[in-house]
C-alpha positions in Angstrom: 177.8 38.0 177.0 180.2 39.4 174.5 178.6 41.1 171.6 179.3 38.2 169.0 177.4 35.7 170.6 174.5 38.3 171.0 174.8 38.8 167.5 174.5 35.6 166.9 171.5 34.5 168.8 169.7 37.8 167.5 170.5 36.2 163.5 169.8 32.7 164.7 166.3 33.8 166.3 165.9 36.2 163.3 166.2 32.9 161.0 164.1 30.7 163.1 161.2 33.7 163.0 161.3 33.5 159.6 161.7 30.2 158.9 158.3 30.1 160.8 157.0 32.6 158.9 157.5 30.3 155.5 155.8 27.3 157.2 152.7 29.2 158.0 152.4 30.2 153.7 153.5 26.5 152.6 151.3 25.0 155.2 148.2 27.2 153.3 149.7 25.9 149.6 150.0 22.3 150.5 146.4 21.3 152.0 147.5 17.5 151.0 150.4 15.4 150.5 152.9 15.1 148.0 154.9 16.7 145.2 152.3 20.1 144.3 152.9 22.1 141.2 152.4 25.9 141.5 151.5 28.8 139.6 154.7 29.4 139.2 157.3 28.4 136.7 159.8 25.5 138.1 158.2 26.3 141.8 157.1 23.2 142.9 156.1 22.6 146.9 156.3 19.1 148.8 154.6 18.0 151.9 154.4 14.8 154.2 152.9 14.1 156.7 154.5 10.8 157.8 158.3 9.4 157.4 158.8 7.4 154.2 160.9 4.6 153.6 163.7 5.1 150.6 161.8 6.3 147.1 163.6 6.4 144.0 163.7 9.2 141.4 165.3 11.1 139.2 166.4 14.8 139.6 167.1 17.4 137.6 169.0 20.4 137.7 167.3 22.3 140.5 167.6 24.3 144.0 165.7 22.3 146.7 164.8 24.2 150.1 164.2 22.2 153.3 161.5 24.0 155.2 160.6 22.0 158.1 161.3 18.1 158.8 164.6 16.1 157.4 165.8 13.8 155.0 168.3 11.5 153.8 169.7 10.9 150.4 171.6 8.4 148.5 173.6 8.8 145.6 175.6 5.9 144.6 177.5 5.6 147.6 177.3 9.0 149.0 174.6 9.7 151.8 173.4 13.1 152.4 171.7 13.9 155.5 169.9 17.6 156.0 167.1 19.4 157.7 165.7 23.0 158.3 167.4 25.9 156.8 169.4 23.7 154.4 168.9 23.6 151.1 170.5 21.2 148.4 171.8 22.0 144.8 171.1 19.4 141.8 173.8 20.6 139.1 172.6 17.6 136.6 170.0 15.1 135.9 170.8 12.7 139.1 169.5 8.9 139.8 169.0 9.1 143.6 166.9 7.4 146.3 165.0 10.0 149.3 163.7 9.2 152.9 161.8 11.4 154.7 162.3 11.8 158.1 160.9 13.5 161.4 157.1 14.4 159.7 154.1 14.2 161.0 150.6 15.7 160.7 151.5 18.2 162.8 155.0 18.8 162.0 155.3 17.6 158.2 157.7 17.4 156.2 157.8 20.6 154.4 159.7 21.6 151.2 160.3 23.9 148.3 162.0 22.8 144.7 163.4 25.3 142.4 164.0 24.0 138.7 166.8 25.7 136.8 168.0 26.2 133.4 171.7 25.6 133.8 171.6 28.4 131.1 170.6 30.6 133.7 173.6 29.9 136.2 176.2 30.8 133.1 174.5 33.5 132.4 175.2 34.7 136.1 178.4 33.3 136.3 179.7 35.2 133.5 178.2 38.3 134.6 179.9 38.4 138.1 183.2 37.1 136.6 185.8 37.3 139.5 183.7 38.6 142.3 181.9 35.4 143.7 183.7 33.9 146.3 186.1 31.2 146.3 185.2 27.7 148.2 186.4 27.9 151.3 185.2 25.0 153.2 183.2 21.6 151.9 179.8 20.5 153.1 179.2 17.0 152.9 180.2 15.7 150.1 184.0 15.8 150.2 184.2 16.1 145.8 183.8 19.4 144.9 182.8 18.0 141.7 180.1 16.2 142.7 176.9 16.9 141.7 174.6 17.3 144.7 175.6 19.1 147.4 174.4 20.9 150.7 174.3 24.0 152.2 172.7 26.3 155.0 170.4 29.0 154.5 171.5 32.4 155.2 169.2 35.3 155.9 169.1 36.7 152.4 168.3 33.7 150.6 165.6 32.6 153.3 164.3 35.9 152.5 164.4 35.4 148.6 162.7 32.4 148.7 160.1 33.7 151.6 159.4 36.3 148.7 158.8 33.5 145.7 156.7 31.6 147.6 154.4 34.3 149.0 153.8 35.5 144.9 151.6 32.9 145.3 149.0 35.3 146.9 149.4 37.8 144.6 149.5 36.4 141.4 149.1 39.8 139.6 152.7 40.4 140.6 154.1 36.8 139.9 155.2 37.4 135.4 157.1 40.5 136.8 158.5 39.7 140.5 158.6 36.3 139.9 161.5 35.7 137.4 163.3 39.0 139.9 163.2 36.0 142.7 164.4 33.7 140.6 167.6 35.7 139.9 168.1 36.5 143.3 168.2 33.5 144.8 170.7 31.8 142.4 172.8 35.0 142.6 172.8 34.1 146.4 173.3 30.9 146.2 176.3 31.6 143.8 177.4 34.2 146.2 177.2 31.6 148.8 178.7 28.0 150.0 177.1 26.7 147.2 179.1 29.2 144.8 181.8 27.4 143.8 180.5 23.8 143.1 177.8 25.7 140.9 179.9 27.3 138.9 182.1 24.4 137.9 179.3 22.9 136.2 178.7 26.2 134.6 182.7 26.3 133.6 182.5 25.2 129.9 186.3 24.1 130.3 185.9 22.2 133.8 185.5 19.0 133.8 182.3 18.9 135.3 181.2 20.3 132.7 182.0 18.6 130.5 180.4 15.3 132.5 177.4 17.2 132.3 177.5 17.1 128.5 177.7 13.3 128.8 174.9 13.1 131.2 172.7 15.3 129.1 173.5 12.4 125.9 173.0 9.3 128.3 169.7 11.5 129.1 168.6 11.7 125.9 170.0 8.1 124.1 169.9 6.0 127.7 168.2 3.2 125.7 171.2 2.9 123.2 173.7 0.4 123.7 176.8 2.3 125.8 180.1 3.1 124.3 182.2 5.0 126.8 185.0 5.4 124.1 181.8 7.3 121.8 181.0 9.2 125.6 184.5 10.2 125.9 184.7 11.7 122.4 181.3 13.2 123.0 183.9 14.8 126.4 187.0 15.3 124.3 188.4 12.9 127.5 190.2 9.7 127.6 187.9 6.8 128.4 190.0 6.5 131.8 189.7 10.0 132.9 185.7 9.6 131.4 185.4 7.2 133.6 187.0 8.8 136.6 184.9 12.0 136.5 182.1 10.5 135.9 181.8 8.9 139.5 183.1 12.0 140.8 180.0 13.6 139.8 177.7 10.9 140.0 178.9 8.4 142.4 178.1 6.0 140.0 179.8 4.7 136.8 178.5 5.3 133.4 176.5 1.8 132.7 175.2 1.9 136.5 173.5 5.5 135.3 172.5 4.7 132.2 170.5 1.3 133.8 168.8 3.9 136.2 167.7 5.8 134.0 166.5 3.1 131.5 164.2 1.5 134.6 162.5 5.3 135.7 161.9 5.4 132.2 160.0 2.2 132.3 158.6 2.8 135.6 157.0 6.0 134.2 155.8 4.0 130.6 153.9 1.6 133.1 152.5 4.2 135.4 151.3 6.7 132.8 150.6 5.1 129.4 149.9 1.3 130.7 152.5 -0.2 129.0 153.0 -3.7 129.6 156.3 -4.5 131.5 157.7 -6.6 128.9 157.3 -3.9 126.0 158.2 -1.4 128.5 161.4 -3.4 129.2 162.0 -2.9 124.8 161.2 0.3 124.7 164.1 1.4 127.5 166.5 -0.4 125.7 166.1 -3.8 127.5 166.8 -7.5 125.6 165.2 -10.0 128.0 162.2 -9.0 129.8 163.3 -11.3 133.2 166.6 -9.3 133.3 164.4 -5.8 132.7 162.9 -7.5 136.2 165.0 -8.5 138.4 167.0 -5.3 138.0 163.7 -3.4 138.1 163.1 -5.3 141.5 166.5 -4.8 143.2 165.9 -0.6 142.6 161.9 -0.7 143.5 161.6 -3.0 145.5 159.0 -4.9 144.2 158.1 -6.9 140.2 157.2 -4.4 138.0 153.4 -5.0 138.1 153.2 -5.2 142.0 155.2 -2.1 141.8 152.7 -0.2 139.5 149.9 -1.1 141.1 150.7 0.1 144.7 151.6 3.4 142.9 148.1 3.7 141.4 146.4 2.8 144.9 149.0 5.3 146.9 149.8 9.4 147.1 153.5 9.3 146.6 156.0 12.1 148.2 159.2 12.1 145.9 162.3 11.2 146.8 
């Protein structure tokens, strides 16, 4: 057997081992199902136990570490596929629907989210300057300005996260080690595959970046009426090349964002404070409460109040 391939079955078994190793400590974290804040900052853990069919939600910025199981993705009209030992970067706030996949009670569905300041990526970026390496082949999503992408774990960043996670049992370390972990991993993760998507978004002259900016005012005004020629100043872009981008990150145009966001928004309104649909519908920027439902109905699935109620009588897993 010539010594690369032996090399490469020792790393691969190396990664498996410790793969392993990281199931056993979420397996004691996660004694139930579902999305389980942690002790510490932006580390959040996710189990199921069973498949789910396609849930919608919102991400933000964020590092997301599959564990054991797989899932599936949709943005717009991308689909992203991925299982063990990938992990998958969020650059911006992103409308997207999840399935989970190959989980069971005794193989679930296992999971680790990471939520980032984007500060902290440009702080990073700036600070390695010309040493991180260029992109030199695309994973899935063929736009290397898209927003969410995939990539595989490598030993070091397996090992970083291994190390985050287990600060969970020895929480007098976490204020100091914890925020060390952090760093690390991004650093890998900007040293990595991932490197290059990343640090458009962190580019203050790319245009991803500048999309980002645009995303962060539809965030924050989604229940104002759009203008893509107020966007595109808000860019310094034409309202053409506004446009363009735009899908490029998203896979969605600007109004087909901005609607998403309006009807999580309501969604959440309903679920949390017990708003009524049709002042929930007003509040997110809606004029007729029948349109706020059909188009709440074609994303969930179900009316409004059907859909509220099966949340309160379920245990969700996010998308």
């Amino acid at each position: 057997m010539p010594i690369e391939h032996k090399q490469a079955v020792a790393i691969s078994r190396d990664l498996e081992a410790a793969r392993q190793s990281l199931v056993q400590k979420l397996l004691r974290w996660t004694p139930e199902q579902g999305l389980q804040e942690t002790a510490l900052e932006g580390v959040d853990l996710i189990r199921s136990d069973e498949a789910t069919s396609c849930v919608s939600s919102v991400y933000e910025p964020s590092l997301g570490f599959l564990i054991q199981g797989k899932k599936t993705l949709q943005l717009g009209d991308k689909e992203i596929s991925y299982g063990p030992l990938n992990y998958i970067a969020s650059s911006v706030h992103l409308p997207v629907l999840g399935q989970v996949e190959n989980a069971s009670p005794e193989q679930p569905f296992l999971a680790i989210r990471l939520v980032i300041d984007p500060q902290e990526v440009t702080d990073l970026v700036l600070e390695l300057g010309d040493k991180a390496p260029e992109l030199e082949a695309e994973f899935d999503c063929p736009e290397i300005n898209c927003a969410l992408a995939v990539a595989r774990m490598d030993a070091g960043i397996l090992d970083a996260v291994s190390r985050l996670v287990g600060l969970l049992d020895t929480p007098a370390d976490a204020p100091i080690l914890a925020p060390l972990a952090r760093r690390e991993i991004i650093y890998r993760a900007l040293m990595g595959d991932m490197g290059a998507r990343m640090r458009k978004f962190a580019s203050v002259d790319s245009q991803a970046n500048r999309i980002s900016r645009v995303i962060a005012v539809l965030k924050d005004r989604f229940s104002e009426p759009l203008r893509i020629s107020d966007l595109a100043d808000e860019a310094n872009m034409s309202e053409s090349s506004l446009y363009h981008s735009f899908k490029q990150v998203t896979r969605m145009s600007p109004l087909q964002f901005q609607k998403k966001l309006r009807l999580h928004e309501a969604r959440r309104l309903m679920l949390t404070e017990g708003i009524e649909a049709a002042s929930a519908s007003y509040r997110v920027g809606y004029e007729s409460p029948s349109h706020f439902s059909r188009e709440y109905s074609r994303l969930f699935g179900l009316p409004p109040r059907a859909d509220v109620s099966k949340l309160r009588g379920e245990q969700r897993v996010p998308a």
